[in-house]
C-alpha positions as CSV (number, residue, x, y, z in Angstrom):
1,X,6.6,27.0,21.6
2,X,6.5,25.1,18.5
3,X,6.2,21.6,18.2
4,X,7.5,19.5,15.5
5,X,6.7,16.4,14.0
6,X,9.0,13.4,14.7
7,X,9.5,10.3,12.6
8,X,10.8,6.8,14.0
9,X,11.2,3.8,11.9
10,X,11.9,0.4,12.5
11,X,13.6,-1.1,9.2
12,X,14.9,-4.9,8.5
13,X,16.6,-4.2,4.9
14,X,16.0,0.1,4.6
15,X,13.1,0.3,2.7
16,X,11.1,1.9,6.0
17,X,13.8,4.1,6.2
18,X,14.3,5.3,2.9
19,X,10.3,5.7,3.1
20,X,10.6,8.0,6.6
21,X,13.3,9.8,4.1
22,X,11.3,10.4,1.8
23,X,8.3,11.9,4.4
24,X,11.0,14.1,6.2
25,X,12.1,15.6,2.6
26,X,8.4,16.7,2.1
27,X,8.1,18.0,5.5
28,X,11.7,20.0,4.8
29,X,10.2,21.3,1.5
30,X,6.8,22.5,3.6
31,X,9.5,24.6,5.7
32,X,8.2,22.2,8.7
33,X,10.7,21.5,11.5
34,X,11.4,17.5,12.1
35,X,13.4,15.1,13.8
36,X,14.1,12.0,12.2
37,X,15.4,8.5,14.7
38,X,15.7,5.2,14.4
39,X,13.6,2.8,16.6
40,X,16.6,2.1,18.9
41,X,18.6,6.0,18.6
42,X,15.1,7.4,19.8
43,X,15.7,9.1,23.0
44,X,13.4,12.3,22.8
45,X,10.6,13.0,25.4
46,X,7.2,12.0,23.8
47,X,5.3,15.3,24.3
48,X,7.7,17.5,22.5
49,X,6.1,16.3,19.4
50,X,3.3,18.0,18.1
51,X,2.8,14.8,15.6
52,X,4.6,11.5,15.8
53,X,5.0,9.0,13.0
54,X,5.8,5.8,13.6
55,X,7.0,3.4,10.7
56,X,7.6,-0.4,11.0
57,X,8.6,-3.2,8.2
58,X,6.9,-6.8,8.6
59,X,9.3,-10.0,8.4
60,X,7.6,-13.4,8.7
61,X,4.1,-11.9,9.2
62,X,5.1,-10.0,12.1
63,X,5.9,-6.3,12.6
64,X,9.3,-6.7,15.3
65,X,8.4,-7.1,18.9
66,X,10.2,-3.5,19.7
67,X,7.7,-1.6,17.9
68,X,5.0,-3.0,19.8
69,X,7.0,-2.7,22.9
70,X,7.7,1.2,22.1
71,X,4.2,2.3,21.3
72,X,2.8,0.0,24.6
73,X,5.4,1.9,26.3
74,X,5.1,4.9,25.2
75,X,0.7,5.0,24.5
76,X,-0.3,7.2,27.1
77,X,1.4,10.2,25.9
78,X,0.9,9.0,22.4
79,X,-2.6,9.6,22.9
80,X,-2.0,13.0,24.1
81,X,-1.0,14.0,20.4
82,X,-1.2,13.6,16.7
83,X,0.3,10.3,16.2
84,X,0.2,8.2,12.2
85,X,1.5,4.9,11.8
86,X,2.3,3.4,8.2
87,X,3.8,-0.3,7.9
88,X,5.8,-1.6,5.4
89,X,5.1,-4.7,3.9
90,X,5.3,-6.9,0.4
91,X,1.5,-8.5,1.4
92,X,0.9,-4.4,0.3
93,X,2.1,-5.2,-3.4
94,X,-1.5,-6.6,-4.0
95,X,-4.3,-4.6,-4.8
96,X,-6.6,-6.2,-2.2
97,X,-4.3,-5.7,0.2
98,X,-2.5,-2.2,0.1
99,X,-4.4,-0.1,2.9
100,X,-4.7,0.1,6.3
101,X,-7.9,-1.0,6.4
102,X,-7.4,-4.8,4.0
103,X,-3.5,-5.5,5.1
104,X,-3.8,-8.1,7.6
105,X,-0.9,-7.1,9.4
106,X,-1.8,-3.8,10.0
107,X,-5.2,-4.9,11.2
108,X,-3.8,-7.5,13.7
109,X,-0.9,-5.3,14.6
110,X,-3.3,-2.2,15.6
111,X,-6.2,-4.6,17.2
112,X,-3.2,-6.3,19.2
113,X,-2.2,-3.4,20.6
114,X,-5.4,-1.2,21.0
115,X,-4.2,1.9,19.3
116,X,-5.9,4.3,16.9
117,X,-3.5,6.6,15.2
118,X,-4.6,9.3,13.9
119,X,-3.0,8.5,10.3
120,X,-2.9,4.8,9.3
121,X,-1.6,3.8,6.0
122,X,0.4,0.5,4.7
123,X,3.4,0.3,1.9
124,X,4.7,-2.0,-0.3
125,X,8.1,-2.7,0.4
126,X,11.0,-4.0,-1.9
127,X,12.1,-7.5,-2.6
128,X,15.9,-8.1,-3.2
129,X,16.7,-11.5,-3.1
130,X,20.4,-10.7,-3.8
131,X,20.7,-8.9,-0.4
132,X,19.3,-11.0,1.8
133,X,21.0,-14.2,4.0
134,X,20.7,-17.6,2.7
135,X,17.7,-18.8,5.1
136,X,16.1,-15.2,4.9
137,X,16.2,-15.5,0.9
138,X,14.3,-19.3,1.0
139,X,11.5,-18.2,3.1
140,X,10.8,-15.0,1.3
141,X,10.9,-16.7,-2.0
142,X,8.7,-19.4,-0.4
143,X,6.6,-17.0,0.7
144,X,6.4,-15.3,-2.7
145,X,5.7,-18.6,-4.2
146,X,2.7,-19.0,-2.0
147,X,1.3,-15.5,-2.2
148,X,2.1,-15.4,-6.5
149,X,4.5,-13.4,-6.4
150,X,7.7,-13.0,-8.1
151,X,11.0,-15.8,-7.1
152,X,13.5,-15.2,-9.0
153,X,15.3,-12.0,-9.7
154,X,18.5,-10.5,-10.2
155,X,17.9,-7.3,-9.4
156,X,15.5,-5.4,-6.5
157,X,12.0,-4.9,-7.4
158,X,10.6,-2.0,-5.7
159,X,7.1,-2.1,-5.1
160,X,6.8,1.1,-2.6
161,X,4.1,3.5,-4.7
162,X,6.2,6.5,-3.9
163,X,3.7,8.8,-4.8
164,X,0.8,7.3,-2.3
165,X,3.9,7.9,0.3
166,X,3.7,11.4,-1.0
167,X,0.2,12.1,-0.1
168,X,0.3,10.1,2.6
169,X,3.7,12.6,3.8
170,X,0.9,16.3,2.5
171,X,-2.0,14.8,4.1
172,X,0.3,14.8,7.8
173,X,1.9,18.5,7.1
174,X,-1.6,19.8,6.1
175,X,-3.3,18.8,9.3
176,X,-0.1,19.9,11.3
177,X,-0.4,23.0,9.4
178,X,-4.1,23.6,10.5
179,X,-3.2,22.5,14.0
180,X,-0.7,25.4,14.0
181,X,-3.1,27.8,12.7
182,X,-5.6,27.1,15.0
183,X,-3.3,27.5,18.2
């Protein structure tokens, strides 16, 4: 039997998602077969995945608590197969900062919870100050005033480098490919 690859997002304001959108529309075009859920609609058994990805958005410094509660949860039989994990953050708009291996919340997130994916990459997200509450849009703007980015915009600013998602999407359905070929 064939596995397929399934993709779960956790996504604050849709950027994740659109990004996990984006992956499964590669993975469609490759002819691959894939399931995409939501954090809290996932309900599939672990092991009928031949890859798993797994993306999460950062508020406040902090990816959300069910992420890490999912992939504790669920870590023995993610082990068991290909897994990748990409976060989703605006820290990622910076040079310094925009892979797995510089973001600081993708380094505190995976040492936290003693995983090693088999992918590991890190986004930039978007910043839309016109969508978000009133306390939600002071600390992000304070936050973007700390960190130089921009405060003051009327319209979104999309900082996701779509085609570093692309890759990152071709690099997953290559190996799954090879994993096939090999079986």
């Amino acid at each position: 039997m064939e596995r397929k690859i399934g993709i779960v997002y956790f996504s604050v304001d849709g950027q994740t998602k659109k990004i996990c959108e984006k992956i499964n529309a590669i993975f469609k075009a490759e002819q691959l077969e894939t399931r995409l859920y939501s954090l809290e609609d996932f309900n599939a058994n672990i092991l009928e995945f031949h890859t798993l990805i797994i993306g999460a958005s950062i508020r406040y410094g902090k990816h959300n608590q069910r992420v890490f509660d999912f992939i504790s949860k669920h870590k023995t039989d993610l082990n068991t197969i290909k897994t990748a994990f990409f976060s989703v953050n605006l820290v990622a708009r910076k040079v310094d900062k925009n892979s797995a291996s510089t973001n600081p919340y993708v380094i505190k997130f995976i040492k936290r919870l003693n995983w090693k994916p088999d992918f590991l990459e890190v986004f930039a997200g978007k910043l839309d100050y016109k969508s978000y509450a009133f306390f939600d849009k002071i600390m992000i703007k304070l936050i973007m005033k700390l960190t130089d980015g921009p405060t003051k915009s009327d319209h979104p600013i999309e900082f996701t480098d779509w085609d570093k998602v692309a890759r990152f999407g071709l690099q997953i359905s290559a190996e799954y490919k090879c994993a096939l070929f090999d079986e």
